[in-house]
C-alpha positions as CSV (number, residue, x, y, z in Angstrom):
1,X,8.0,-2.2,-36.9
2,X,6.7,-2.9,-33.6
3,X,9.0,-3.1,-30.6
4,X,9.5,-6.6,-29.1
5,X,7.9,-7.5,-25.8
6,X,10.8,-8.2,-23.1
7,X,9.9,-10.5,-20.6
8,X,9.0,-9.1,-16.9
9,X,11.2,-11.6,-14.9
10,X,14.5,-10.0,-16.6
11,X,13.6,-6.8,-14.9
12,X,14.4,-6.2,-10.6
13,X,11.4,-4.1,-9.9
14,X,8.0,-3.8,-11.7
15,X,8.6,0.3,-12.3
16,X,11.4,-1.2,-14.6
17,X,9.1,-3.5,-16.6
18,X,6.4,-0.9,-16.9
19,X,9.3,1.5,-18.6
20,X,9.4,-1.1,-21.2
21,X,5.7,-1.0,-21.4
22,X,5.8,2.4,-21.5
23,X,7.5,2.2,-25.2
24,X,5.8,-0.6,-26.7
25,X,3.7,1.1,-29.7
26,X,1.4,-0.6,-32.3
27,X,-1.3,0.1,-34.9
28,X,-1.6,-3.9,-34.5
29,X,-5.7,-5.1,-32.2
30,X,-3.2,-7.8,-30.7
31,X,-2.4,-6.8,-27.2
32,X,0.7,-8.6,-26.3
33,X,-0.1,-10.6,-23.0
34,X,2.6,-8.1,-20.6
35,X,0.9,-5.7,-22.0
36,X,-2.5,-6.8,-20.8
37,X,-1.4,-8.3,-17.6
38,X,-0.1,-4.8,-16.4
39,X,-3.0,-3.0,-17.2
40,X,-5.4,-5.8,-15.3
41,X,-2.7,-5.3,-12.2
42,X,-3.5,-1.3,-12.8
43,X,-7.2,-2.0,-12.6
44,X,-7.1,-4.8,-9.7
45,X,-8.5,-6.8,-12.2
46,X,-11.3,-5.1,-11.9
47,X,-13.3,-3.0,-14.6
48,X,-12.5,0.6,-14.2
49,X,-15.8,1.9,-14.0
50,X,-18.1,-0.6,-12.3
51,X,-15.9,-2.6,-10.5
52,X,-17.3,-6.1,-12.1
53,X,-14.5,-9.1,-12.6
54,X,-15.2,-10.1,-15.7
55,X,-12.8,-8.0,-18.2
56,X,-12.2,-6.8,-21.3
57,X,-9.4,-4.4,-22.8
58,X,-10.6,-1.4,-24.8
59,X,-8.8,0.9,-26.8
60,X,-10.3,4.6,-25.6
61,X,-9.0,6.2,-29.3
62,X,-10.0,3.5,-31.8
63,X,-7.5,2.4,-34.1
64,X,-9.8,3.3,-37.0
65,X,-9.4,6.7,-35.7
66,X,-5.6,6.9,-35.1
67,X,-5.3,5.4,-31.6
68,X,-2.5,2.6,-30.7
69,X,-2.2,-0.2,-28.8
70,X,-0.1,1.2,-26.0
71,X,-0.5,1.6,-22.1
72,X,-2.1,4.9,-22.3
73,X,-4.6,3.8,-24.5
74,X,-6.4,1.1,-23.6
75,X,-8.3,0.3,-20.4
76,X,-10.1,-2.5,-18.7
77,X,-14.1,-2.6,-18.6
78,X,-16.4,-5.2,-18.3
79,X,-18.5,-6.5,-21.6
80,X,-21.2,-4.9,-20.3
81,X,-19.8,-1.4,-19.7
82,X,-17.2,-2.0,-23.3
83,X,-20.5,-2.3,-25.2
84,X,-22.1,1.1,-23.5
85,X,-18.7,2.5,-24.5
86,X,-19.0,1.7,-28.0
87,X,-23.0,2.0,-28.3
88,X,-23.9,4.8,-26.4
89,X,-20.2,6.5,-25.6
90,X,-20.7,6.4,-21.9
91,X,-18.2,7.4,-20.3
92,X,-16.8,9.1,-23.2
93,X,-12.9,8.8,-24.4
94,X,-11.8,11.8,-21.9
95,X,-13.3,10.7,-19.1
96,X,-11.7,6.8,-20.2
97,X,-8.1,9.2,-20.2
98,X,-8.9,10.4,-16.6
99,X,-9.5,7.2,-15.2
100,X,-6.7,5.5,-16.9
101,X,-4.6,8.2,-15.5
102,X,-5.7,8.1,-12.2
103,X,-4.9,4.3,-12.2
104,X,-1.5,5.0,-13.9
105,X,-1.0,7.0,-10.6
106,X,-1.1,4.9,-7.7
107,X,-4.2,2.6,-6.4
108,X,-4.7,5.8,-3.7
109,X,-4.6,9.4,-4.0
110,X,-4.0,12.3,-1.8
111,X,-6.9,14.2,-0.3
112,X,-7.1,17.7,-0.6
113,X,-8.4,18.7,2.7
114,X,-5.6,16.8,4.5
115,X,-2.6,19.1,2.1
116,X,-0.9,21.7,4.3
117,X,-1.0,25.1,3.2
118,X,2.6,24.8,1.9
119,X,1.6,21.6,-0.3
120,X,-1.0,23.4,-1.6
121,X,1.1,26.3,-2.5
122,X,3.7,24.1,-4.1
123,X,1.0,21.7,-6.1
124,X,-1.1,25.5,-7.7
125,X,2.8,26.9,-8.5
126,X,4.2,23.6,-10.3
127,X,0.4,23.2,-12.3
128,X,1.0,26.2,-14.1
129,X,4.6,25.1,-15.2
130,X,4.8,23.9,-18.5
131,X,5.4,20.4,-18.6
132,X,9.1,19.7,-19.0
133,X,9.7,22.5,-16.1
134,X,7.1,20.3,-13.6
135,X,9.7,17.4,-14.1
136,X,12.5,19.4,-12.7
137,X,11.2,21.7,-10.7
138,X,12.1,22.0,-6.9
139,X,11.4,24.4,-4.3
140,X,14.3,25.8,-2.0
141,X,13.7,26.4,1.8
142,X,16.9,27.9,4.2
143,X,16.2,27.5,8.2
144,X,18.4,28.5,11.3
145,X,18.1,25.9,13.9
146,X,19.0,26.3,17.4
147,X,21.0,22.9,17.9
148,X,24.2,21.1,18.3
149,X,23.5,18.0,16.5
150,X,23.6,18.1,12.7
151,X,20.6,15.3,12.4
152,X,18.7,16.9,14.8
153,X,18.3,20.0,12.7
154,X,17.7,17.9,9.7
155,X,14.7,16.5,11.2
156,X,13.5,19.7,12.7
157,X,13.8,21.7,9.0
158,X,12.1,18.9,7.7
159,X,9.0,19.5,9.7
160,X,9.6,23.1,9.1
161,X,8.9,22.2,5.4
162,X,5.3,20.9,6.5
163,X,5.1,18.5,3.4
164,X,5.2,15.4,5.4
165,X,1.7,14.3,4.3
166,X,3.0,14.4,-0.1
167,X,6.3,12.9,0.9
168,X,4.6,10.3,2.8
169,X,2.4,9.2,-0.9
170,X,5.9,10.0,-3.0
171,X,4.3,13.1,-4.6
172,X,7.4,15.5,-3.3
173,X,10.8,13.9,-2.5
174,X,13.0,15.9,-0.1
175,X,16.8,16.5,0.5
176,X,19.3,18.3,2.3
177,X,22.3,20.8,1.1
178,X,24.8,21.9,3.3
179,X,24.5,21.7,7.2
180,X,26.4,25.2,8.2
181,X,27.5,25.5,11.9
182,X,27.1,29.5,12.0
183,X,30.3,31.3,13.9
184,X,29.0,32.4,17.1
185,X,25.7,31.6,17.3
186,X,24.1,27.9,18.7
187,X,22.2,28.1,15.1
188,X,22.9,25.8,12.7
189,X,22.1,27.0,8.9
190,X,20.3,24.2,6.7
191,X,19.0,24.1,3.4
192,X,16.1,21.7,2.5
193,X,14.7,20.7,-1.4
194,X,11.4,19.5,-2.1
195,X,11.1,18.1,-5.4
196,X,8.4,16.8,-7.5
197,X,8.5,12.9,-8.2
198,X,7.6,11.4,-11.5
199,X,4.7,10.2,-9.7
200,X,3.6,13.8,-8.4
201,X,4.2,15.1,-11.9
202,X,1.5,12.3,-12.8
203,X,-0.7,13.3,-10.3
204,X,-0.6,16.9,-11.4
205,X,-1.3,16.2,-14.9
206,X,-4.3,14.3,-13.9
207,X,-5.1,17.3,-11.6
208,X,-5.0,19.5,-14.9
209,X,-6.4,17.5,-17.3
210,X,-9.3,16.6,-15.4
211,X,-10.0,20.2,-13.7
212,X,-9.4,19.4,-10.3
213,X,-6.9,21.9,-9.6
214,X,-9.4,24.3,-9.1
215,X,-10.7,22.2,-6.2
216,X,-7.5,22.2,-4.7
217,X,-8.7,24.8,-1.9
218,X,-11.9,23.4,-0.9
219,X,-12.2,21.3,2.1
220,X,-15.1,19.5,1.1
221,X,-13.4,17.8,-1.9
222,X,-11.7,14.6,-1.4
């Protein structure tokens, strides 16, 4: 039985709707219209290879073969690139998975040569989590600063972090434990979490899936 469609204006935010979009799952061509305008919003109405406004939807697995209609299956091409798709297979279904993915993502992606050494450290760690650890996973980081002023030594362990560049594109999210004014001493003890959003644990799976993990070191790759 397929899942009804609930209607986008109900919802406060558009990461809301998408969750219901998210769990709509059909063997059914028909591609309910939410469905379809989310996915044209995700290309920028575009098509997702040659950038030509004049769209179609494709399902990458075809439903003869098993696929669904659902978000993570279909993408938007143009007639002319559909009809390569399904004549010539060009691009072929994973490379269709990595674009859709790098849509699902955000419109822009981090660049690898701008990732602090501590990013990159963090990102090459979490990849080889399996995935249900990625989700949860956080990094711990303890620093003595030499201040009076509680928020002054949050802002100076957060730089200490260096990960300003991943929290600025919501690929880590950070937070603070305990601020500990030590006896004696002008330090104050702080504990900072970096954590990986459900956007970064996108990001790495498209880093994975598509190989460019590997990459992650070279300052030539954007």
């Amino acid at each position: 039985m397929t899942k009804p469609m609930i209607p986008r204006k109900e919802y406060d935010h558009p990461e809301h709707f998408r969750d219901i979009i998210n769990e709509h799952e059909t063997s059914e061509r028909n591609i309910p219209t939410h469905l379809g305008d989310l996915l044209y919003e995700l290309s920028e109405f575009k098509c997702s290879i040659c950038k030509e406004p004049r769209l179609d939807i494709h399902h990458i697995e075809h439903l003869r073969d098993g696929g669904k209609t659902t978000l993570s299956n279909l993408i938007v091409l143009c007639p002319n690139c559909h009809r390569r798709v399904h004549d010539e297979g060009i691009p072929n279904s994973k490379q269709l998975y990595q674009c859709r993915m790098k849509q699902d993502i955000a419109y822009e992606l981090p660049i690898f040569r701008k990732l602090s050494s501590k990013e990159k450290e963090i990102i090459k760690k979490v990849s080889l989590l399996p995935e249900d650890d990625q989700v949860n996973h956080s990094e711990s980081f303890y620093y003595e600063i030499e201040t009076s002023s509680q928020d002054d030594a949050r802002m100076q362990a957060g730089k200490r972090t260096d990960c300003s560049y991943l929290l600025s594109f919501g690929i880590f999210e950070k937070n603070f434990g305990n601020v500990i004014k030590l006896a004696d001493s002008p330090h104050i003890g702080i504990q900072v979490f970096i954590s990986i959003t459900a956007k970064g644990f996108k990001w790495i799976q498209y880093l994975v899936t598509s190989e460019r993990i590997g990459l992650i070191d070279s300052e030539e790759f954007q």
